[in-house]
N, CA, C and O atoms as a DFTB+ gen file, in Angstrom:
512 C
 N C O
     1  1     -18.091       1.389      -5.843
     2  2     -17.416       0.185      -6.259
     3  2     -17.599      -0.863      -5.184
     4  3     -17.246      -0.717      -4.014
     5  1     -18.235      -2.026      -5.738
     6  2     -18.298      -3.028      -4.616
     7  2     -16.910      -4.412      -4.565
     8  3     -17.120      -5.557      -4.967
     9  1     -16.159      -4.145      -4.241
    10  2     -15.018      -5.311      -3.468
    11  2     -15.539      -6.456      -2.972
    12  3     -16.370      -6.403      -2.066
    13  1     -15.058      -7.812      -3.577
    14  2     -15.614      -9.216      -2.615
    15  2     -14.448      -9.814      -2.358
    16  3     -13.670     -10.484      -3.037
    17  1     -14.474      -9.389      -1.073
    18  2     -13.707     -10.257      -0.492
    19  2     -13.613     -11.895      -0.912
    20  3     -14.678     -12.503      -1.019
    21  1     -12.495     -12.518      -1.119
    22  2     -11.800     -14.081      -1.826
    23  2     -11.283     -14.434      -0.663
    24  3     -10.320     -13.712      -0.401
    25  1     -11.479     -15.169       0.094
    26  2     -10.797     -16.592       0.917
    27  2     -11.198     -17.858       1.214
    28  3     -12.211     -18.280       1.770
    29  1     -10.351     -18.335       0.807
    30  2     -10.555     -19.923       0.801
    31  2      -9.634     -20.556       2.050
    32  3      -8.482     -20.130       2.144
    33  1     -10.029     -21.409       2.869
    34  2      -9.126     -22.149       3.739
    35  2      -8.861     -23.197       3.213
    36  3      -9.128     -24.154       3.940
    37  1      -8.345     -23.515       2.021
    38  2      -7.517     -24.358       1.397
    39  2      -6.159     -23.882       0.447
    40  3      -5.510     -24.395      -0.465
    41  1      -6.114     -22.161       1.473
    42  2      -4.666     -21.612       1.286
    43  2      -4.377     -21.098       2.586
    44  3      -5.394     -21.181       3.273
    45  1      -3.472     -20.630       3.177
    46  2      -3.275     -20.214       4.386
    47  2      -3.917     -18.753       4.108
    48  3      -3.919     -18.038       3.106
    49  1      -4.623     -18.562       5.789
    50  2      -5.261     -17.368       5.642
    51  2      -4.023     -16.027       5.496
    52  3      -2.894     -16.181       5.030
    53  1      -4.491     -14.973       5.930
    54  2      -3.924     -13.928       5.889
    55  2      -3.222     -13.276       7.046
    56  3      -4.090     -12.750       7.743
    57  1      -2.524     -13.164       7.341
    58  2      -0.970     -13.107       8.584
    59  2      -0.959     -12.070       8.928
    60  3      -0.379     -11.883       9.998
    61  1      -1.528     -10.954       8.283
    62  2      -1.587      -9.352       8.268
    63  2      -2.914      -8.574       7.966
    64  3      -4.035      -9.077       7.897
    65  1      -2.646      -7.509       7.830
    66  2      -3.512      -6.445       7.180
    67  2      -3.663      -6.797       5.483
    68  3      -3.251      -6.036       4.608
    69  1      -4.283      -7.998       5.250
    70  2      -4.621      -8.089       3.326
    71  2      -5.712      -9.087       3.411
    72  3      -6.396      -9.575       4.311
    73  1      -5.612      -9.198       2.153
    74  2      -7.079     -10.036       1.826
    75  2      -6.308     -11.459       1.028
    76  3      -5.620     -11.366       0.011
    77  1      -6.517     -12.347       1.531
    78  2      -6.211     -13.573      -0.013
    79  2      -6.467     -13.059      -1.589
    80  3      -5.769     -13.334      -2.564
    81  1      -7.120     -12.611      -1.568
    82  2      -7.932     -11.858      -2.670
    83  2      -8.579     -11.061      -3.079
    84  3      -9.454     -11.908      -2.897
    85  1      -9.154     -10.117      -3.531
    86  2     -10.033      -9.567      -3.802
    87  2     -10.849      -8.977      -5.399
    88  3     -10.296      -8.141      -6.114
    89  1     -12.151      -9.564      -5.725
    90  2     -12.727      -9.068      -6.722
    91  2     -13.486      -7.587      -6.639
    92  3     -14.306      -7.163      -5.825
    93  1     -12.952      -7.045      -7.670
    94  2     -13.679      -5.773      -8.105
    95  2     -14.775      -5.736      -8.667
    96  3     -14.775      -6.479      -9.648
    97  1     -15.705      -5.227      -8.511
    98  2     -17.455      -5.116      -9.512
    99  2     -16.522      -4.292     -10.956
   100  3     -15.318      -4.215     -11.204
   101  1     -17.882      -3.728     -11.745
   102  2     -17.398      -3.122     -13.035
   103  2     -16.908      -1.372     -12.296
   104  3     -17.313      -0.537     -11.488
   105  1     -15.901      -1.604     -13.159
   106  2     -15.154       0.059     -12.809
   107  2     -13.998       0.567     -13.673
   108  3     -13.602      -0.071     -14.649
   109  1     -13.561       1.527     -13.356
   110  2     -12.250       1.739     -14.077
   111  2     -10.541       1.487     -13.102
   112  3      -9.911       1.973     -12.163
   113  1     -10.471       0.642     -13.898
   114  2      -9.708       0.029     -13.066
   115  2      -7.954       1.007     -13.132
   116  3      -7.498       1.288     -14.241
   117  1      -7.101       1.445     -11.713
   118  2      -6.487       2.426     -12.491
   119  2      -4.859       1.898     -11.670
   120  3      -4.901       1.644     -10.467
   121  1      -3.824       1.804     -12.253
   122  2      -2.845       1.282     -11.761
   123  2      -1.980       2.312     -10.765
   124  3      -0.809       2.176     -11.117
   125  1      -2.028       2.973     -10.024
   126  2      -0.894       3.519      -9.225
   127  2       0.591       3.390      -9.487
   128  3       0.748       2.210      -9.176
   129  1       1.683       3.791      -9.823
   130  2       2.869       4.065      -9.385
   131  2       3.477       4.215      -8.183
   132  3       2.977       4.981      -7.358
   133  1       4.288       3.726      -7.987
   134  2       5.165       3.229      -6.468
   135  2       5.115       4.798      -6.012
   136  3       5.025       5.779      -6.750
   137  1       5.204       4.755      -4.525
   138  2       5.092       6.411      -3.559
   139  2       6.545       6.096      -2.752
   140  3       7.003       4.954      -2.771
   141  1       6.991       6.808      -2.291
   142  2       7.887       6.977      -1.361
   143  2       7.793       8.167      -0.387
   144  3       7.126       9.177      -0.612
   145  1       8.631       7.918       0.872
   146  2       8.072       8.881       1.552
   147  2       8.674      10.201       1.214
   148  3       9.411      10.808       1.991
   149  1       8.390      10.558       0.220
   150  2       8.704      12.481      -0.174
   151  2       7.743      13.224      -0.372
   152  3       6.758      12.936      -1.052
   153  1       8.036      14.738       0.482
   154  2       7.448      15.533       0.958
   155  2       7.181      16.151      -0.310
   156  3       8.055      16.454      -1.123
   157  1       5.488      16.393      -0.509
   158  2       5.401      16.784      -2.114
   159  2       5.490      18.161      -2.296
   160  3       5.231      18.666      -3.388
   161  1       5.912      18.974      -1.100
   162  2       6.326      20.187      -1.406
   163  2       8.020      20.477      -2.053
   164  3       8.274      21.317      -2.917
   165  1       8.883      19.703      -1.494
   166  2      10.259      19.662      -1.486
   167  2      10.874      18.421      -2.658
   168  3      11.984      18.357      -3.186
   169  1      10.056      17.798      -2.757
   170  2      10.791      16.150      -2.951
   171  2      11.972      15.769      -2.836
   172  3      12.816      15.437      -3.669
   173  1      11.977      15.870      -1.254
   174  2      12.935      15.395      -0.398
   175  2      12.137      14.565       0.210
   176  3      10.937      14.681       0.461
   177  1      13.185      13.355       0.529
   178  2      12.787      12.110       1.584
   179  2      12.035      13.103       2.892
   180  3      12.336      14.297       2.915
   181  1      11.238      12.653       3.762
   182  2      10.477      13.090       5.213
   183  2      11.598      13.020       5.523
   184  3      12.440      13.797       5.073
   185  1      11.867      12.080       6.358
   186  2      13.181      11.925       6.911
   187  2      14.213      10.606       7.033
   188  3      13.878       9.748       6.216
   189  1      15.064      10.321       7.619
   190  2      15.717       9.016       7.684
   191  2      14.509       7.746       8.705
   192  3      14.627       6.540       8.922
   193  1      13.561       8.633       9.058
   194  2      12.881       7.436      10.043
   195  2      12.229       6.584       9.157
   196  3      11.761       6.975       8.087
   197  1      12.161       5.017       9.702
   198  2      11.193       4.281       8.822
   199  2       9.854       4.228       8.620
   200  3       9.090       4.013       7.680
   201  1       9.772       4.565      10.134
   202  2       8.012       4.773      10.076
   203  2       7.377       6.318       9.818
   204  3       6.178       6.511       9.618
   205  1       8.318       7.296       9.855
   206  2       8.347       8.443       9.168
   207  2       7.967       8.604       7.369
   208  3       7.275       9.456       6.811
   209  1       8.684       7.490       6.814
   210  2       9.008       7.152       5.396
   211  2       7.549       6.309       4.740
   212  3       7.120       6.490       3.601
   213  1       7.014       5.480       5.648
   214  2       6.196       4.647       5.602
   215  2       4.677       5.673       5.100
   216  3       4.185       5.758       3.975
   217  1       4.180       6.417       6.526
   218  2       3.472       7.708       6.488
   219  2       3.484       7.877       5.738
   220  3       2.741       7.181       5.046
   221  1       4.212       8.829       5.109
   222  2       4.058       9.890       3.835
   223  2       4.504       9.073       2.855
   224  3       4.799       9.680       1.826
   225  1       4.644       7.970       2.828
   226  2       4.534       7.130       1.639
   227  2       2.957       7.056       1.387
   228  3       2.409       7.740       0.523
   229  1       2.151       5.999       2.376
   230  2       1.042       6.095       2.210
   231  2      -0.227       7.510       2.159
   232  3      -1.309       7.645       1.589
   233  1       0.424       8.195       2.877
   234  2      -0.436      10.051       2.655
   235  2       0.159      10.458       1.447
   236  3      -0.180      11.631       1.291
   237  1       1.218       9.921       0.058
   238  2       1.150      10.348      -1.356
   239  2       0.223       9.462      -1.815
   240  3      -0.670       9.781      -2.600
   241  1       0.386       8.334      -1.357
   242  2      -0.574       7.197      -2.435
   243  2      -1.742       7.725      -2.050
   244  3      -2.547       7.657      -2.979
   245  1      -2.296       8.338      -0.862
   246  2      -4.117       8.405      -0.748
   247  2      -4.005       9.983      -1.652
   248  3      -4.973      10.421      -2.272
   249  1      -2.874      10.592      -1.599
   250  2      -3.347      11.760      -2.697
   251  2      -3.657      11.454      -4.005
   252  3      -4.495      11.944      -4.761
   253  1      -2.654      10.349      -4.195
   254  2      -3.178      10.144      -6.106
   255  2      -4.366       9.287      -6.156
   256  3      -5.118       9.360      -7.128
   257  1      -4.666       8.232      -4.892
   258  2      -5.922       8.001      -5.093
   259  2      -7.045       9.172      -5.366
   260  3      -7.661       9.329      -6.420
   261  1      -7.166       9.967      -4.149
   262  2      -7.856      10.963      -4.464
   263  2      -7.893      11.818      -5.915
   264  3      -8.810      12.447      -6.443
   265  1      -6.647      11.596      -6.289
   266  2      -6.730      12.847      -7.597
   267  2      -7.514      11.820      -8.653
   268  3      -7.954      12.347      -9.675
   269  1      -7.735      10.254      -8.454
   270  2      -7.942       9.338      -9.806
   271  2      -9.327       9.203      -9.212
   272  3      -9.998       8.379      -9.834
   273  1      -9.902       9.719      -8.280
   274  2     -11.391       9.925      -8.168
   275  2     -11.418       8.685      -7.065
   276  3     -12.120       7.683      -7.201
   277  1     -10.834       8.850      -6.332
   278  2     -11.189       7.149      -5.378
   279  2     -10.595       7.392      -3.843
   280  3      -9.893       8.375      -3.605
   281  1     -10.816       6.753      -3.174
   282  2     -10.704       6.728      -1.737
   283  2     -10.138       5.685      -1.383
   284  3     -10.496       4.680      -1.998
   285  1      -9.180       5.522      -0.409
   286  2      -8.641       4.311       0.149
   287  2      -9.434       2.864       0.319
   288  3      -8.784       1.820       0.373
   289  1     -10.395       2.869       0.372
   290  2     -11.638       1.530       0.241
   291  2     -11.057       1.422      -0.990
   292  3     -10.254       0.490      -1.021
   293  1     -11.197       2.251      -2.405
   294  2     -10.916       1.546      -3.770
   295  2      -9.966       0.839      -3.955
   296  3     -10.033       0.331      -5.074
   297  1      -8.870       0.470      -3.259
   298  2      -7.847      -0.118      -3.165
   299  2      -8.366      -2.044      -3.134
   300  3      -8.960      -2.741      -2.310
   301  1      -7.859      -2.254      -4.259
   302  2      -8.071      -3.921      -4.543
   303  2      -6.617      -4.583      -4.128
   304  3      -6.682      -5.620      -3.468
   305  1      -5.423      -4.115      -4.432
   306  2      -4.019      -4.612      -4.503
   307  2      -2.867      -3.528      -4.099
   308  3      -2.575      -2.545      -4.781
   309  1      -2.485      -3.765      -3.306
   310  2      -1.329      -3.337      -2.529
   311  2       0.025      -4.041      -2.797
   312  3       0.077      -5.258      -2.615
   313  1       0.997      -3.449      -3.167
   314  2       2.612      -3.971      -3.105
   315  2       3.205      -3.246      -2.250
   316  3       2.902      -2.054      -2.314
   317  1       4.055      -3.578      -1.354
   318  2       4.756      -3.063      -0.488
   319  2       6.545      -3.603      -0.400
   320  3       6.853      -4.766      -0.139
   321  1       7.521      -2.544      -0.665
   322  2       8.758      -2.529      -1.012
   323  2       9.355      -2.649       0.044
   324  3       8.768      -1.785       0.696
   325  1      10.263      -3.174       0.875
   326  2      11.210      -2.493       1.753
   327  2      12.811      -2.852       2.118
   328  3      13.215      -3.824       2.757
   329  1      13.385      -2.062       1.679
   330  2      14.828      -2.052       2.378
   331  2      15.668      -3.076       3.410
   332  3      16.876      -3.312       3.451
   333  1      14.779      -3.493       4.068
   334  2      15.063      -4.214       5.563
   335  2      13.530      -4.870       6.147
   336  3      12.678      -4.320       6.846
   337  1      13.560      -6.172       5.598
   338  2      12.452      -6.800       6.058
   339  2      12.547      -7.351       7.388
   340  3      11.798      -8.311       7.567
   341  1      13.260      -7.011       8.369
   342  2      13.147      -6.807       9.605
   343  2      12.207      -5.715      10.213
   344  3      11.607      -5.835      11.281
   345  1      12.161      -4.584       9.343
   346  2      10.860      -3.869       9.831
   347  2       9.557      -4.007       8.807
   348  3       8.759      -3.215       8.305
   349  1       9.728      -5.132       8.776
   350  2       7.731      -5.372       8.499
   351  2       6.920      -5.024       9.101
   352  3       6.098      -4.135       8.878
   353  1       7.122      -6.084      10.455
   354  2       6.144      -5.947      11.634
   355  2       5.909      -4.025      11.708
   356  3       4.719      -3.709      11.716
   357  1       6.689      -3.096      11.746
   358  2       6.148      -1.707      11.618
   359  2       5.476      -1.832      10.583
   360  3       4.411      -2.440      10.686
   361  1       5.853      -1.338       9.358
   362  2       4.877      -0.893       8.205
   363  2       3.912      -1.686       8.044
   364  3       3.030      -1.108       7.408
   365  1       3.492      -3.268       8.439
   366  2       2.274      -3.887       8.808
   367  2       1.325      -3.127       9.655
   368  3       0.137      -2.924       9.405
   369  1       2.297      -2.559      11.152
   370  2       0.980      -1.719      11.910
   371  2       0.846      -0.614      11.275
   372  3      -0.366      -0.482      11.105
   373  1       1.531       0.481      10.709
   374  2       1.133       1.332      10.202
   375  2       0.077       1.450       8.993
   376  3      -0.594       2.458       8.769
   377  1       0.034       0.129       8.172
   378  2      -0.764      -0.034       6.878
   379  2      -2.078      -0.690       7.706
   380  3      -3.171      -0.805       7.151
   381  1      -1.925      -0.960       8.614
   382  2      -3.280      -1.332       9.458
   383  2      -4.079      -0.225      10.272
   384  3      -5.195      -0.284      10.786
   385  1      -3.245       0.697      10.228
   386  2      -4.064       2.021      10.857
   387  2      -4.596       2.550       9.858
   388  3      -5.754       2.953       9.959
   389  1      -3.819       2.694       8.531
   390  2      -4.130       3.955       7.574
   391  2      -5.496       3.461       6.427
   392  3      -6.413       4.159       5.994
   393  1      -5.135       1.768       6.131
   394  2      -5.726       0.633       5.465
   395  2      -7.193       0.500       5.907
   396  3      -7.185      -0.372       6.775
   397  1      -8.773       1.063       5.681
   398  2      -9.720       0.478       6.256
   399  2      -9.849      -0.904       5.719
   400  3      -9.381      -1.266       4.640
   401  1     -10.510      -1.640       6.541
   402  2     -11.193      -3.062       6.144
   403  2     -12.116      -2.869       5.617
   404  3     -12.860      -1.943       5.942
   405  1     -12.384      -3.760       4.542
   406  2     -11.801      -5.059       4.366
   407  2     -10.537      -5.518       3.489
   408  3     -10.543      -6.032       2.370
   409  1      -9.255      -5.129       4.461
   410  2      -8.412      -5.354       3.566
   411  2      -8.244      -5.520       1.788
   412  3      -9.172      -6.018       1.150
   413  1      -7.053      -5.079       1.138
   414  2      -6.973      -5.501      -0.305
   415  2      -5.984      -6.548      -0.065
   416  3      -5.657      -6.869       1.077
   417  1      -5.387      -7.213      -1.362
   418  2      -4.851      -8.456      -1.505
   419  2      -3.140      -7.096      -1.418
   420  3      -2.954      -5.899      -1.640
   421  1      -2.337      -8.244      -0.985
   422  2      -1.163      -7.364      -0.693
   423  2      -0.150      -8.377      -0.966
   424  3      -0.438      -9.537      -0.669
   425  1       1.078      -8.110      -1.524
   426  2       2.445      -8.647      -1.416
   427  2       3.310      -7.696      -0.730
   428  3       3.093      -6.528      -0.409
   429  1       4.577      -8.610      -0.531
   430  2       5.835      -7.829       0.372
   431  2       6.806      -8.225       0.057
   432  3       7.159      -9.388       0.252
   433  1       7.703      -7.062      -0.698
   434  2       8.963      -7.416      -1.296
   435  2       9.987      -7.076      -0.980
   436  3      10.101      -5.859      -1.123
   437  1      11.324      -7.805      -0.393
   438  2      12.388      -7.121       0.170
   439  2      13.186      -6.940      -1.137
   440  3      13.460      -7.751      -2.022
   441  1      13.507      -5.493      -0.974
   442  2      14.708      -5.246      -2.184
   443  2      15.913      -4.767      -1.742
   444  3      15.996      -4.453      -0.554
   445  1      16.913      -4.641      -2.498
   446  2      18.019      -4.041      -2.094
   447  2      18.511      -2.470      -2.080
   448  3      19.416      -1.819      -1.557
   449  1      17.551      -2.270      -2.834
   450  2      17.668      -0.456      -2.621
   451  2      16.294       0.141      -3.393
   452  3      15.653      -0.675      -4.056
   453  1      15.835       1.489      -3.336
   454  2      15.336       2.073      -3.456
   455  2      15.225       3.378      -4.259
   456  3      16.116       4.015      -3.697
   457  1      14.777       4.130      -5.109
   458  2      15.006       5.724      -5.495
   459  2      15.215       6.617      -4.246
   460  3      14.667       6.448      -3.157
   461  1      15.930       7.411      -4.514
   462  2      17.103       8.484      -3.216
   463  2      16.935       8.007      -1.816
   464  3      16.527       8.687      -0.874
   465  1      17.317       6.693      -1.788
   466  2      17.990       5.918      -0.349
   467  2      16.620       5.545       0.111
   468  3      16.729       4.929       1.172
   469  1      15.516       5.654      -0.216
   470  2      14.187       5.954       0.924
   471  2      14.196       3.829       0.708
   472  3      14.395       3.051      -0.225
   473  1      13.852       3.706       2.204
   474  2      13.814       2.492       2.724
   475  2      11.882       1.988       2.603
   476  3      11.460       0.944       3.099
   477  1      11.276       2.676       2.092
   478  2      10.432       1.810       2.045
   479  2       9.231       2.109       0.925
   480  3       8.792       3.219       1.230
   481  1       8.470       1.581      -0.297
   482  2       7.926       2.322      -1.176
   483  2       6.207       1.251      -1.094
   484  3       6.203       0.167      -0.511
   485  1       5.201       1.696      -1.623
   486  2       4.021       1.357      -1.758
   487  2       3.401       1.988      -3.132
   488  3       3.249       3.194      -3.329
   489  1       3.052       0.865      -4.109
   490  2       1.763       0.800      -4.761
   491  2       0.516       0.136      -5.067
   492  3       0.557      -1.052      -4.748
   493  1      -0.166       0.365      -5.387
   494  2      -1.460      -0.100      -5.743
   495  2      -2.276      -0.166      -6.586
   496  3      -1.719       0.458      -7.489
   497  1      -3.532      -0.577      -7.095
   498  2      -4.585      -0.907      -7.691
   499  2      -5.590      -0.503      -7.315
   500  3      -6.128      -0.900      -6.282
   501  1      -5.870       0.026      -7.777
   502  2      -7.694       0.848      -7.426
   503  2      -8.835       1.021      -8.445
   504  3      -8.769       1.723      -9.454
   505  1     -10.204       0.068      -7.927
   506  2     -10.890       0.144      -9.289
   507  2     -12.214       1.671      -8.497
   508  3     -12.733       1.750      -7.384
   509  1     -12.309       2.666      -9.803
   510  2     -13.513       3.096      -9.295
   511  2     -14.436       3.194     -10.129
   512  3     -15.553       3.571      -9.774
């Protein structure tokens, strides 16, 4: 699957780990469901940590990528949930370690709660 990167500097660039945009070539394009950080043996929260929660949020989403035939590159669109948008700046570095470049297009949404307390959730878009 080839990804083209979209930016224009007649929007503000990108502040983080995302893309302004991104086009997909022809593929099957496949929607993800929100992850949280639960342990897919137990489905219990990891733990109360945020960047604990964050992790194994993103190590479920690269499993269902994997199970829909795709790899973290297939990733066009990222949403990212969290509890307390005071810890962005974390789950920004953490989605920048786990995230190869060239970034996907990403939003960030503060909400007020979550499924069983977990403070922070991630889904995505993946064409393969």
């Amino acid at each position: 699957m080839a990804k083209q990167i979209i930016h224009t500097d007649a929007a503000p660039a990108a502040v983080g780990p995302y893309s302004q945009a991104v086009a997909a070539g022809s593929g099957k394009t496949v929607y993800l469901s929100g992850q949280i950080g639960l342990e897919p043996g137990t489905g219990e929260l990891i733990s109360e940590n945020f960047e604990g929660q964050v992790r194994q949020s993103f190590a479920n989403l690269q499993a269902v990528v994997e199970a829909a035939g795709g790899t973290l590159d297939n990733i066009v669109k990222l949403t990212l949930f969290l509890t307390d948008l005071s810890k962005f700046a974390s789950a920004n570095a953490i989605m920048a370690d786990v995230i190869p470049q060239p970034y996907p297009a990403r939003s960030t949404i503060g909400v007020a709660s979550l499924p069983k307390g977990a403070q922070f959730e991630v889904e995505a878009v993946i064409v393969v």
